[in-house]
Each structure stands twice: as C-alpha cells, then as structure tokens.
ZAMARGU-4260 file (C-alpha; in steps of 0.2 Angstrom, whole numbers, plus 5000, padded with zeros to 4 digits):
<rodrens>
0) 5227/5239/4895 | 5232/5249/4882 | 5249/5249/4872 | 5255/5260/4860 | 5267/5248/4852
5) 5261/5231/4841 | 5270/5223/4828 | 5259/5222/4813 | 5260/5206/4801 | 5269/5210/4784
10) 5253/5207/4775 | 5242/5220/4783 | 5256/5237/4776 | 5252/5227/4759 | 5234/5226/4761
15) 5232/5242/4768 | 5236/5256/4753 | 5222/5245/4743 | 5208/5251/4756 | 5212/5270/4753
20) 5212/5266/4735 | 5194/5255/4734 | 5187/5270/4745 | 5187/5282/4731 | 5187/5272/4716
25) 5190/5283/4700 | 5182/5276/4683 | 5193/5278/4668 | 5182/5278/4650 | 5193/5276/4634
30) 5190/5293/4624 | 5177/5287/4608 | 5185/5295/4590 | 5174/5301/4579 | 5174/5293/4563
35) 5179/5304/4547 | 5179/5301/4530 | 5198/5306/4529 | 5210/5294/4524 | 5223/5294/4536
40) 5242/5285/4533 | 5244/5267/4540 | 5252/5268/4558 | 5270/5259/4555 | 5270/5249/4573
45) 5284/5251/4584 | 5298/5240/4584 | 5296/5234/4603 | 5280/5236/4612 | 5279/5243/4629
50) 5276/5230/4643 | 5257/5231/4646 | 5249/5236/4662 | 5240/5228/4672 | 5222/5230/4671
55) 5211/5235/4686 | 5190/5235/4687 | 5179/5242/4697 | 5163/5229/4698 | 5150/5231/4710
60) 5156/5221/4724 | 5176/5228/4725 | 5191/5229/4715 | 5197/5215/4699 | 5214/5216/4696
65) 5222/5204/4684 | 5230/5196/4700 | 5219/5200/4716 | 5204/5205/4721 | 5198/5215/4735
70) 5179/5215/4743 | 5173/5233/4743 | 5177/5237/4762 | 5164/5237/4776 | 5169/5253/4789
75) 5163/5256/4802 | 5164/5268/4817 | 5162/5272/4836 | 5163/5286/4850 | 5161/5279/4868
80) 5162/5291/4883 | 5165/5282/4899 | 5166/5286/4918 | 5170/5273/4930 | 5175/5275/4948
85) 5182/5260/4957 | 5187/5257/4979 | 5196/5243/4984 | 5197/5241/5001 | 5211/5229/5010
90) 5212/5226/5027 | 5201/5243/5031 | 5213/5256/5018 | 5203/5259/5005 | 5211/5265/4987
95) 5199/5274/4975 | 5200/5279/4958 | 5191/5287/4943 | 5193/5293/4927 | 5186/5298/4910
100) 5188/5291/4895 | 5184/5298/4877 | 5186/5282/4864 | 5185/5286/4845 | 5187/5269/4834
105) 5185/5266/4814 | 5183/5248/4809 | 5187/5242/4791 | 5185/5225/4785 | 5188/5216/4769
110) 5192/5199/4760 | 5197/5195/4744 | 5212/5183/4736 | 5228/5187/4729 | 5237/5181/4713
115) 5222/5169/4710 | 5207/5164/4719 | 5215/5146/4722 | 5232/5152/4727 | 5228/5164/4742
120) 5212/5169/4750 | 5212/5183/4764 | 5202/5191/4775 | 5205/5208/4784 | 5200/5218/4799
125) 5209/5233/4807 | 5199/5244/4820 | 5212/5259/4826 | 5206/5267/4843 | 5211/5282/4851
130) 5210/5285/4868 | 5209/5303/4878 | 5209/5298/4898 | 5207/5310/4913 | 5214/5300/4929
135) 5210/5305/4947 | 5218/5293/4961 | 5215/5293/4981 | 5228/5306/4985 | 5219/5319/4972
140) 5230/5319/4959 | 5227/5321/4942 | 5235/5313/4926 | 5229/5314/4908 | 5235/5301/4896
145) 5231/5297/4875 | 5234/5279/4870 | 5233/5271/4855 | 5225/5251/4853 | 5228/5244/4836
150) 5213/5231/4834 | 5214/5219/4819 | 5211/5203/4813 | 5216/5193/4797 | 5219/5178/4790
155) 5227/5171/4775 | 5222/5155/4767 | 5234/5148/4754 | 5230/5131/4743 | 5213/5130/4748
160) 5210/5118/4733 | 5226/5108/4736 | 5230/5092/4746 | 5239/5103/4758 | 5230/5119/4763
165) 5241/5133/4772 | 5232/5146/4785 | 5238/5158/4795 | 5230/5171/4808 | 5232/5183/4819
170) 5221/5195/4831 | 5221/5208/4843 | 5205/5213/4853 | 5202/5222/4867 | 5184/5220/4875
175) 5171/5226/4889 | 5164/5209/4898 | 5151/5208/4909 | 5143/5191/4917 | 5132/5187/4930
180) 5142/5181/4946 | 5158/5186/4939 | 5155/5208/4936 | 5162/5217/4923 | 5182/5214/4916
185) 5191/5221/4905 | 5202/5208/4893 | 5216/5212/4881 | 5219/5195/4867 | 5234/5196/4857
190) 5234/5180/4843 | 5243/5172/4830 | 5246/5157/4822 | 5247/5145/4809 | 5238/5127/4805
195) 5244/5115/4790 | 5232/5104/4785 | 5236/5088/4773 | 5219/5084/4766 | 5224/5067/4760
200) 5208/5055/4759 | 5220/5041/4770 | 5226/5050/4780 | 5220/5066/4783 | 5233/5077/4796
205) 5234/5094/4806 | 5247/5102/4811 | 5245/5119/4819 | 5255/5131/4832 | 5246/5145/4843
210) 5251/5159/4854 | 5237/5167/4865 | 5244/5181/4877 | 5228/5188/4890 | 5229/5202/4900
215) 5214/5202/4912 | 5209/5215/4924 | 5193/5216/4937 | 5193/5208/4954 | 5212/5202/4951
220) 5223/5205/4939 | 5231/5195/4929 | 5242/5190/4914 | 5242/5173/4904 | 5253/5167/4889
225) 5251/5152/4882 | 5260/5144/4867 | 5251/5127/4860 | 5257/5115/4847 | 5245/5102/4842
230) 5245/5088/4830 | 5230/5077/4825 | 5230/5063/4811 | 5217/5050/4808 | 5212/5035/4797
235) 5197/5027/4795 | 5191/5011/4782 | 5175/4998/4783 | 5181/4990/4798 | 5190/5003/4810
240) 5192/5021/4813 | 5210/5027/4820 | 5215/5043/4827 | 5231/5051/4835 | 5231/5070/4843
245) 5248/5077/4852 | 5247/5092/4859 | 5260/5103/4869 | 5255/5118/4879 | 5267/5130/4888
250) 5257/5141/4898 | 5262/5156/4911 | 5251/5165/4923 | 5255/5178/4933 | 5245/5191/4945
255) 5247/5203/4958 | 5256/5191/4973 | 5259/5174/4961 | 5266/5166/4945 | 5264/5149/4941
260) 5271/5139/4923 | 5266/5121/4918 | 5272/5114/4901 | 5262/5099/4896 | 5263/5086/4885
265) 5247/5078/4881 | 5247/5062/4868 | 5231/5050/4863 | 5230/5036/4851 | 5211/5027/4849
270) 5207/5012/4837 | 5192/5007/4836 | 5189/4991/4825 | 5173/4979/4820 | 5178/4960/4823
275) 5162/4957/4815 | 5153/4962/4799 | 5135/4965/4808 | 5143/4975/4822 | 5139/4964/4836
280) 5158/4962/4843 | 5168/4980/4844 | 5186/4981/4850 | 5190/5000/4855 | 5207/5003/4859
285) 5213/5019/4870 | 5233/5025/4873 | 5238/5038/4883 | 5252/5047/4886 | 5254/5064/4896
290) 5269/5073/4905 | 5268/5088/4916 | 5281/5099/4923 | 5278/5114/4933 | 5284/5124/4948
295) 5277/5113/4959 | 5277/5097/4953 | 5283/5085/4940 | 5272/5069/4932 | 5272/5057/4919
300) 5257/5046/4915 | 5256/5031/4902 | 5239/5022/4902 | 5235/5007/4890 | 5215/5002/4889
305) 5208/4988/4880 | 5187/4987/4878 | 5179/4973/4872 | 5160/4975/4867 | 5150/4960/4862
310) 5131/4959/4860 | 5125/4941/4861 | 5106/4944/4858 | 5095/4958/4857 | 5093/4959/4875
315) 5111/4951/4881 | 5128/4959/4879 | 5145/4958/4888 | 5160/4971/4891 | 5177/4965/4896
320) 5190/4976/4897 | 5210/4977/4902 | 5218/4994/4909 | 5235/4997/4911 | 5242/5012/4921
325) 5262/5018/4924 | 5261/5035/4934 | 5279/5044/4940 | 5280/5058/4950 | 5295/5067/4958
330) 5297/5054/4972 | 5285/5042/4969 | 5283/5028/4955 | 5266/5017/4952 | 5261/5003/4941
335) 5241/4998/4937 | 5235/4984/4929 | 5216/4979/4930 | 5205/4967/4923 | 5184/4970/4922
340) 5170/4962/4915 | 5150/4963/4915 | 5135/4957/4910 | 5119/4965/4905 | 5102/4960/4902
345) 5086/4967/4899 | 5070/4955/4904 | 5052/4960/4894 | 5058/4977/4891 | 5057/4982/4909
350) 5070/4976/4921 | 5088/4977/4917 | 5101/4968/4927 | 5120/4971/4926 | 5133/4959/4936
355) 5152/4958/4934 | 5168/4958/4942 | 5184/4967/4944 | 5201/4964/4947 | 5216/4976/4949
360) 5235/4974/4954 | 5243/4990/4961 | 5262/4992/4963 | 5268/5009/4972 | 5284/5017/4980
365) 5281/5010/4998 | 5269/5000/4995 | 5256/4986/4986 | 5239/4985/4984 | 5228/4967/4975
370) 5209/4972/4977 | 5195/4963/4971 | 5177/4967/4966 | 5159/4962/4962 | 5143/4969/4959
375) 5127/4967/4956 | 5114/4979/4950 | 5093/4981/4946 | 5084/4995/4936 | 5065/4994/4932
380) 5056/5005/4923 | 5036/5004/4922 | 5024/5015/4912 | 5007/5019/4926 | 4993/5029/4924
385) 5000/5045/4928 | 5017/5044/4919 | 5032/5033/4923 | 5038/5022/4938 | 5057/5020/4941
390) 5066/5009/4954 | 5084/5003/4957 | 5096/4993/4966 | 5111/4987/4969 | 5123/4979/4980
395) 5146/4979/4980 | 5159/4973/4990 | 5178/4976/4988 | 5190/4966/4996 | 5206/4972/4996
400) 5225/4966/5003 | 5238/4978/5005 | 5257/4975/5010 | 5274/4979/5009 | 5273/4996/5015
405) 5289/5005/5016 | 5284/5024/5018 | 5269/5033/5028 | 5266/5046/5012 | 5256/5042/4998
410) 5254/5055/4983 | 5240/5056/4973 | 5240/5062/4955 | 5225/5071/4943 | 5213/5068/4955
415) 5196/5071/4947 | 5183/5085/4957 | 5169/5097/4952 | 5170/5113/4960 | 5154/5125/4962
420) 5147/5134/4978 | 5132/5123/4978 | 5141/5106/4983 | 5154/5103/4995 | 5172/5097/4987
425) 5182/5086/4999 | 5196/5077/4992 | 5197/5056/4996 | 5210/5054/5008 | 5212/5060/5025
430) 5230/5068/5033 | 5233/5080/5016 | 5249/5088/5017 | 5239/5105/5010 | 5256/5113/5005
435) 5257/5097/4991 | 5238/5102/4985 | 5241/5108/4965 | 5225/5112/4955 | 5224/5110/4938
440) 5210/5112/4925 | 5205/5094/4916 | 5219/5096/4901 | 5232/5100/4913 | 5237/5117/4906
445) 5233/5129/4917 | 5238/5129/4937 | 5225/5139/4947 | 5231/5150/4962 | 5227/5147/4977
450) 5213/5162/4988 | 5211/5168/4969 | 5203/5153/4958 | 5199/5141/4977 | 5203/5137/4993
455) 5209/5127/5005 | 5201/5122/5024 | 5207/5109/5034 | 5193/5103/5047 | 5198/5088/5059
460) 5208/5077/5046 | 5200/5081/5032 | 5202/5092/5017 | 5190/5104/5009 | 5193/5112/4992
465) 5183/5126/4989 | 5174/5137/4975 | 5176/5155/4973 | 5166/5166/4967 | 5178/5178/4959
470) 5193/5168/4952 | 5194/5159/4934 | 5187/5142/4938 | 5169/5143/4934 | 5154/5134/4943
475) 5153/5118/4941 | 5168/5115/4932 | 5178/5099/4933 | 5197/5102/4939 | 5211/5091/4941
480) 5219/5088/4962 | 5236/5085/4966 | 5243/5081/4982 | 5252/5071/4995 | 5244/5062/5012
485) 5250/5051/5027 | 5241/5034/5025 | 5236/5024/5039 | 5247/5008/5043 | 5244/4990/5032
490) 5229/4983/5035 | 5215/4968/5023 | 5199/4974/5022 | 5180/4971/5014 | 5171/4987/5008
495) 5150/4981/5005 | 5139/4996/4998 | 5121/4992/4996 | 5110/5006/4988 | 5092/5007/4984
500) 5081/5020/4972 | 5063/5028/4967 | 5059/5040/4954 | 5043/5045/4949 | 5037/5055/4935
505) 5020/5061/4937 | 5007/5071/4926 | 5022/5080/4912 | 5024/5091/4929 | 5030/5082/4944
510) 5046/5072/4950 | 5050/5062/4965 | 5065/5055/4967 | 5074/5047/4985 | 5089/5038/4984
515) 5099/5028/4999 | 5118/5022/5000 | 5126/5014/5015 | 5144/5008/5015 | 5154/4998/5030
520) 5171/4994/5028 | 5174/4976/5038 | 5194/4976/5043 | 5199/4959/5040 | 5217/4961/5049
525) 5231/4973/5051 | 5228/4987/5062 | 5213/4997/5060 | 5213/5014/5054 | 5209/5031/5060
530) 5192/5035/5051 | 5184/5019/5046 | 5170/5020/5035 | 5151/5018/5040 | 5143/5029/5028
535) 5124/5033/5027 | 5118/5044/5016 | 5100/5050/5010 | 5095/5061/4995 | 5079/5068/4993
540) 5072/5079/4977 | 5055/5086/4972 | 5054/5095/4955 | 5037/5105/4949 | 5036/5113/4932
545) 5026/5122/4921 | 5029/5134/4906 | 5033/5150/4916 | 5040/5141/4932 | 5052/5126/4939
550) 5052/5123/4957 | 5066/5110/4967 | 5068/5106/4981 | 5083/5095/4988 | 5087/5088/5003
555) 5104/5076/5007 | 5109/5069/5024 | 5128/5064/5026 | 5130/5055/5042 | 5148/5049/5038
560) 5162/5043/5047 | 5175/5040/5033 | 5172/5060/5028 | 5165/5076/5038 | 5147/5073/5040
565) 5135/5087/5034 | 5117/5092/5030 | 5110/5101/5016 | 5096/5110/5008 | 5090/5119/4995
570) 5074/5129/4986 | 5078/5135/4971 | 5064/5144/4960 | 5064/5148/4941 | 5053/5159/4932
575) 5050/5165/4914 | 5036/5177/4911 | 5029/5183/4897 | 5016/5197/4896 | 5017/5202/4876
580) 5030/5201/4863 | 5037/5215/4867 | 5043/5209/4886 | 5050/5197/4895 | 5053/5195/4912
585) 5066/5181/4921 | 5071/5177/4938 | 5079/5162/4946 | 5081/5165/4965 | 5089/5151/4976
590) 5091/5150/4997 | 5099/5136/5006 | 5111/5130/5022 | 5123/5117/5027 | 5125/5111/5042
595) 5140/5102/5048 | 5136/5090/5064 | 5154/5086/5071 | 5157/5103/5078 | 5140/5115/5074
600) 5146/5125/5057 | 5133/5132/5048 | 5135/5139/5030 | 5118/5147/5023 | 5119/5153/5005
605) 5105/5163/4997 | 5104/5175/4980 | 5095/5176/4963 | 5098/5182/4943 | 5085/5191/4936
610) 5084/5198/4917 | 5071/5211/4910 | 5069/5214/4891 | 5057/5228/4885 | 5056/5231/4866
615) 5049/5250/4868 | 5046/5251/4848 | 5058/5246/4833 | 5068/5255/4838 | 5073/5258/4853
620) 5076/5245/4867 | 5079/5243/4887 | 5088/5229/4896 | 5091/5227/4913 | 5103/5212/4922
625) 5106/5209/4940 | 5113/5195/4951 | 5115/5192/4971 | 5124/5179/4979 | 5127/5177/4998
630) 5137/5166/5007 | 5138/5165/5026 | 5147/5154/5035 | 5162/5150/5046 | 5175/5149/5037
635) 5167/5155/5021 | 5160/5173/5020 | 5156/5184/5003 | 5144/5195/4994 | 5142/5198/4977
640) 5133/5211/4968 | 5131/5218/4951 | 5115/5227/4943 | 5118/5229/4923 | 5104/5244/4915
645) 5104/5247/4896 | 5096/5257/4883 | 5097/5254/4865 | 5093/5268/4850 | 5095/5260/4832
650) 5090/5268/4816 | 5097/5261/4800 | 5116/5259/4801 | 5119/5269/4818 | 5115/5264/4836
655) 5116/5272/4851 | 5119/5264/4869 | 5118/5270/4888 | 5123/5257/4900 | 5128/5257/4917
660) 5136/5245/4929 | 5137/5242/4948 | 5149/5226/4953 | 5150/5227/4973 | 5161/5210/4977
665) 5165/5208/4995 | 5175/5193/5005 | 5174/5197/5022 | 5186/5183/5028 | 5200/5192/5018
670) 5195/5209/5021 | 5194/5211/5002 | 5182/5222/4993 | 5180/5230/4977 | 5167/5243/4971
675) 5165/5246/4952 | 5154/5259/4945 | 5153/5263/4926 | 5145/5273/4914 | 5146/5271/4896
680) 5137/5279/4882 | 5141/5274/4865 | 5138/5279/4847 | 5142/5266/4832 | 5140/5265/4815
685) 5139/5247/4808 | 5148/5240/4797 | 5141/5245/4778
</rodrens>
C-alpha cells in the first residue's frame, strides 16, 4: 500500500519553505531616533539607489507579500497504533497473518495567491506519514518494515476573473473504509489533473484531462488506472438550449488471476428548441455517438432521436418521435429506424388515458426484423374516505415479421440490467454462449470480472447473471450486458399483454398494492420456437409505517414459459428508535426464499444492519455498526459478517478513538473465506 517514492508537483518545493517561514513569524520594528536640538549636515543622496526590497507583513490571518500571500497554516497531527490479524482460507489451506503498525502523520494546509489575487489562487495540503510495522506470516516468520506515504493535495487556479480560467490539481490519499455489506478496505488514490474553462456568455466550454490510479485491497485485490479526457460546450438563447459533451476514458484493471482494458469513446449532442412562443410545442433533439474497444469486444454505436412534444389543451397533448440506430460489432452490423407516437388525455381530473402506436424496421448481419405495435392504457386515481384509491390497465400487442435469415447467432449489445441480491437477473434471450457474456458499468468504462464483481449460471436454456456480495458492483446498480446467442429459426408472430392494477393508500400508514400481467405469443407462421411465451405473473405488496417502524411485505409469482419460472418472498422490517437525545437505536432486518418450480431450487436469504449511537457526555461518544447477510441456495451460498465498535474522546482540538472491526466473508461454493480482525486506536490533533 505504501510507497516510499512520489513525484511531487514543482509548485509544492516552492510552496513549501513558505510554511516553515509563516510558523515562526519574526516582527521587525524600525528603530525610533530621538529628536535633538543638533543641527546635523544635510545627507548628500547617493548617486544610484539600491534596488528596494520587497516588503513582507505579518497580518493576523498569514503572510502579505508585495506579490503573494499565504493563509497562516492549519497543522495538524495524528498517532494511530494498529493490530490487524487476517486468515484466508482456499480450498481448505488456510494463510494467516498479522502485524503491528505504529502510524505518526502531520498535516498542514494552507491557501493563498501568488503574484496577484487575480492571477493565481492556490490551495495546499501535504500530510507526511511514517510508518513502523511488525509482520508475522503463517510459517512464523517475522519481518519489520518503515515506510513513508507522502499525502497531499493542492490545486492552482490561474485567471479566475478572466474569460478563460486555468485550474490544476493533484492528490494522493490513503484511507481506512468501512461499509456495511462490503467490510473494511484499504484504498490508495493517486490524482492529477487539469480543466480549462472558456467562460464566454455564448458559448460557454470545458476542457479537462484526469488520471486516477487505485489500488484497492480487502476481499480481493485490485489495481485500476484510468485516464479521462472530457469536453463539454453549450449554448442556450430564448428559444433553445444546446449542449455537446465528449468524453474518452482509458481504463485498466487488474487483480490477483485477471486484467481487463476498455477504451471508450462516449460523444452526445442535445437540442432542445421551442417552435412556439407559449411552450406548447417543444422539439428535443438527442445524438449519440459511442465506440468501445476492449480485450474482449469491439463496438461502435450511432443513435439519432427526434421528440416532438405538443400540448393541445390543458388536458390533451401528443408525443411523436423518430429514432434512428447503427450499432457494429466485430462480426456483426445492425441498422434501426422507428417511428412512435401517443396520445394522452386526462378526463375530470381523474382518469388518464394514453394510446399510440409504434413502428420499427430492423436490418442485421443474417437477418431482418419489421415489427409493429399498439397500445392502449387507463390510470384512475380517486380521493375516498380514508386516503386515495388507484387503478390501472392496459392492454399491447406486437406483430412482428422476420426474414432473410442467413446465420443461427445473434449478438446483443449494452444490454440494460439491475443487479442486487434481492431480484433475480436473467438476460432476454435464451441459448447465451456465456463465454461472449462482457459486463460493463452504464458509461461503458469499466469491465467487471467475472466470480469477483457477478456470476454466471446456466439453468436449462437460460441465463442468470448474478450479484455478489463482495465485488465492486454495488446493490442495485444498473450494468451494461454483452453477449452472443443462437436464435430460433424465422418465424411471424403476435405478442398480446394485458395487465391490470390496484393501489390503495389508507390512513397516512397503510399501502396495498396487486398488480397482474399475462403475455402469449400467437406464432402466425414459420416454425415455432423452443420456449414460447405464456407468461403469468402476480405481484403482491403490503406496507405499514409509522415514525419508528416500516414493515413490507412482498410477494411475486413467475409462472413463465419464455423464462425460468420462480417464486418469491420477502419480510423486510425497519426500525428507528429514539429513547432521549442522547441515543439512538436503528435496525433493519430482512428474511426471504425463492423457489424455482422447474426442477425444485430453493434460495433463502435472510440478514439485518443495525446502528447504535450513545452520546455518553460532551465529550465522549460510543458507536456500534454491524450487518449479516446469508444466502443459501444451490448454486448460490455466502455469509457475511462485520461488527464495527467505536469510542470517541474529544476535548478542544484533540480527539481520541478506539475502534475495532470483525469482517468474516465466506462463499462456500468457491471455498473462499476471509477473516479480518483490527484494532485501532488513534490520537489526532485537528487542524488549528
């Protein structure tokens, strides 16, 4: 983690003598004469005057020169003693190791401007540490090593005043984290940087470059560098707004058994214009334009979108709109072109009704695809005694033709997916080649690894992409899914969905909702393919809350044919308590299962976060942190601990911390666990 070589910027050996100096400021007094009644000779002046010095004042806030001036310093100091003994165990060999760590750190931070207030303004931060560790490994031996982390930070702002402003930064930090569900990790940021701004009331224009280099280390380890270039420019008048960003990312990742690199090219271009002077007919205009190339795959995506909002009345408006796609991979090419419009209306301020239509040509190596759509959808919403009453409905068909098909595989490109371990994630097409599968995040500038950030199961023909708990994809985030599929032989057919809706709010403290959708795809000719659709599915949720508690309850039924059909519930309890001011109490516990109904898997999850704040006096504090999260399944089977206790001693300008951490993280199906115990007790002097 620690490296006893870093390149300082040029700026920080200029800044730096000027700390020593502003520590210890000396006042000089001019020496007062005493007046005489003496006549003295007149001085005859010399015939060249020495150049004059520059003249420095200490005021009561730092150091005026007669061309900079620096903010009297802020230090501060720290002296951290840790232990931490850590097993992993792999395949049943379990490695240990400890150590203990002596930490002694000085922080001094400062701003100011140089040459004048308007040319250069400067802010700085430099935090040395010194580090005395005592290592012991499995085997018993013993190693003792002193390292050296150069903390800083600074930027420099030049022409802050000007039409053009120039900024400049750079950092490195090294910090403790420590998160519920993801344990404690240790990150090491190295940053710099520039960004140019052009503050021209036209058009106003960033240019900026960043490089951001991570080393990461808990349940894996890992090393990321990215550089990014971005530019962003925009223009705007009565009638319309217009903006342009461009950014290129090149980012590396490596771990223990993997590296992966994607470049990516990411380019947008929005317009949006008023036809009209009251509003009432909009044009937004979207351009898109986005190449990646990686490892693993290659792309390049052009999309062209055309929206047309027009409010008739009050209650009536319309929305047509005109999409245009050209997506490339490495072996295949496709081409999009659709055409939508709708219709909304609102009746007495109670029933909304949209309908439209939607039609879309599609052109692809191997194959064609002309589809058709309509739709036609209800939402009513009436106030009742209680509190509020909402129904909805709605009913789609799809017709769609296919021909000309030339190849059996099909690739699918940035397909959209929200991975958490409360949902189940299965891609949309059946027959996934899983060695094609790439997973990006929504930019496309990071590729995930595979068993570290998800992972992949194949049941039947189908295709699971799955959330883990100890990788860098966090819950409920949206990735983007590559990947290549065999697709069934050409065939016509009708696609009719029919859903129907009840919510009801009741009392400021209740909510019931149900919800049903049914599909059935109709094959119209061609031969049929291997998993038609007949899709039921039901959805049940009750809420309950008060000020100190929430209670839900869901329920969904997935008796599918076109996807693996599942089962699932879920209790999920919140509570907040409050006895006095001085403590709080918080615990969110949650217990659930999913059972899968084509061949008897079972998946029950169950665990809880819980926080406790007790403010002892004003001056000293105890917090205590803890999470559990347990998966049980098939195919799916990890623990995960961590218990987080702290104590806090503050008196004026010094504070005092104990704090110690458990993180037990277990998958059993890889045979992977890791154990982390830590103690830490710290001293600091805030910055003054």
């Amino acid at each position: 983690m620690h490296s006893s070589y870093n390149l300082f910027p040029v700026t920080l050996f200029v800044l730096l003598p000027l700390f020593f100096l502003l520590m210890g400021p000396v006042q000089i007094q001019a020496a007062e004469e005493t007046e005489t009644g003496e006549v003295q000779a007149p001085t005859t002046p010399p015939v060249s005057s020495p150049i004059p010095r520059p003249r420095m004042t200490a005021v009561p806030n730092g150091l005026l020169g007669q061309n900079y001036f620096i903010k009297r310093p802020g230090m501060g100091a720290g002296l951290t003693y840790e232990y931490k003994d850590e097993s992993r165990t792999t395949s049943g060999t379990t490695v240990k190791d400890s150590y203990h760590r002596f930490k002694e750190r000085v922080r001094l931070q400062t701003d100011g401007w140089l040459y004048h207030p308007a040319l250069m303004q400067y802010s700085l931060m430099i935090e040395p540490e010194w580090i005395q560790s005592k290592e012991v490994n499995t085997s018993g031996e013993t190693g003792r090593v002193n390292s050296f982390s150069p903390d800083y930070a600074m930027t420099a702002t030049f022409l802050q005043q000007k039409p053009y402003t120039f900024n400049f930064f750079a950092s490195r930090r090294e910090s403790p984290v420590w998160a519920a569900f993801a344990g404690d990790t240790e990150t090491l940021v190295d940053t710099y940087g520039t960004n140019i701004r052009l503050k021209y009331k036209i058009l106003p224009t960033v240019f900026g470059y960043s490089h951001v280099k991570t080393d990461q280390q808990g349940y894996y380890s890992s090393e990321n560098i990215r550089d990014n270039f971005h530019f962003t420019s925009r223009h705007q008048n009565n009638r319309s707004s217009t903006s342009f960003s461009s950014t290129y990312s090149d980012d590396r990742r490596s771990t223990e058994d993997s590296d992966t690199k994607i470049t990516t090219f990411n380019n947008s271009l929005t317009n949006n214009y008023q036809i009209t002077s009251d509003n009432t007919i909009k044009l937004n205009s979207f351009l898109t334009y986005r190449t990646q190339d990686s490892d693993v795959f290659d792309t390049a995506n052009l999309r062209l979108r055309e929206q047309l909002n027009w409010r008739h009345r009050a209650n009536l408006r319309s929305n047509y709109s005109f999409t245009h796609t050209l997506q490339e991979t490495d072996n295949t090419q496709s081409e999009r072109t659709a055409l939508d419009a709708r219709l909304t209306h609102l009746l007495y301020e109670n029933l909304t009704t949209n309908v439209g239509s939607k039609g879309s040509l599609y052109d692809y190596s191997g194959g064609r695809e002309n589809a058709f759509n309509t739709f036609l959808n209800f939402t009513y919403t009436r106030p009742i005694s209680w509190g509020t009453l909402n129904l909805n409905s709605g009913w789609d068909y799809l017709y769609t033709d296919r021909s000309g098909f030339t190849s059996s595989i099909a690739q699918v490109t940035n397909e959209p997916h929200t991975l958490s371990p409360a949902t189940e994630t299965y891609l949309a097409n059946y027959g996934v080649r899983t060695e094609s599968i790439v997973v990006t995040n929504t930019p496309g500038t990071i590729i995930y690894i595979e068993n570290i950030d998800y992972s992949v199961d194949t049941i039947g023909d189908y295709t699971r992409i799955n959330f883990l708990s100890f990788g860098s994809i966090a819950a409920g985030q949206s990735v983007m899914v590559s990947y290549s599929y065999t697709r069934d032989a050409e065939y016509d057919d009708g696609i009719a969905t029919e859903n129907y809706g009840m919510n009801i709010h009741l009392f400021n403290s209740l909510d019931f909702s149900y919800n049903y959708l049914h599909t059935k795809q109709h094959i119209l000719s061609g031969l049929e393919p291997k998993n038609k659709i007949d899709d039921t599915i039901h959805r049940f949720k009750i809420r309950h809350y008060t000020n100190w508690a929430d209670t839900t309850f869901h329920y969904e039924d997935n008796d599918r044919v076109s996807n693996r059909p599942f089962t699932r519930w879920e209790l999920q309890e919140t509570l907040s308590y409050r006895p006095a001011w001085q403590v709080h109490f918080s615990l969110k516990g949650y217990f659930g299962q999913t059972s899968y109904t084509d061949d008897n898997e079972t998946k029950d999850f169950y665990g809880g976060v819980t926080t406790f704040d007790w403010l002892l006096n004003r001056w000293c504090r105890f917090r205590l942190e803890g999470y559990y999260d347990n998966i049980n399944g098939d195919v799916e089977q990890t623990e995960n601990i961590g218990v987080k206790a702290g104590l806090e001693f503050r008196y004026r300008i010094w504070t005092a911390r104990l704090t110690y951490e458990l993180t037990d993280q277990n998958n059993i199906i890889t045979d992977y666990e890791r154990t982390k115990q830590l103690l830490r007790f710290e001293i600091i002097r805030i910055m003054w």
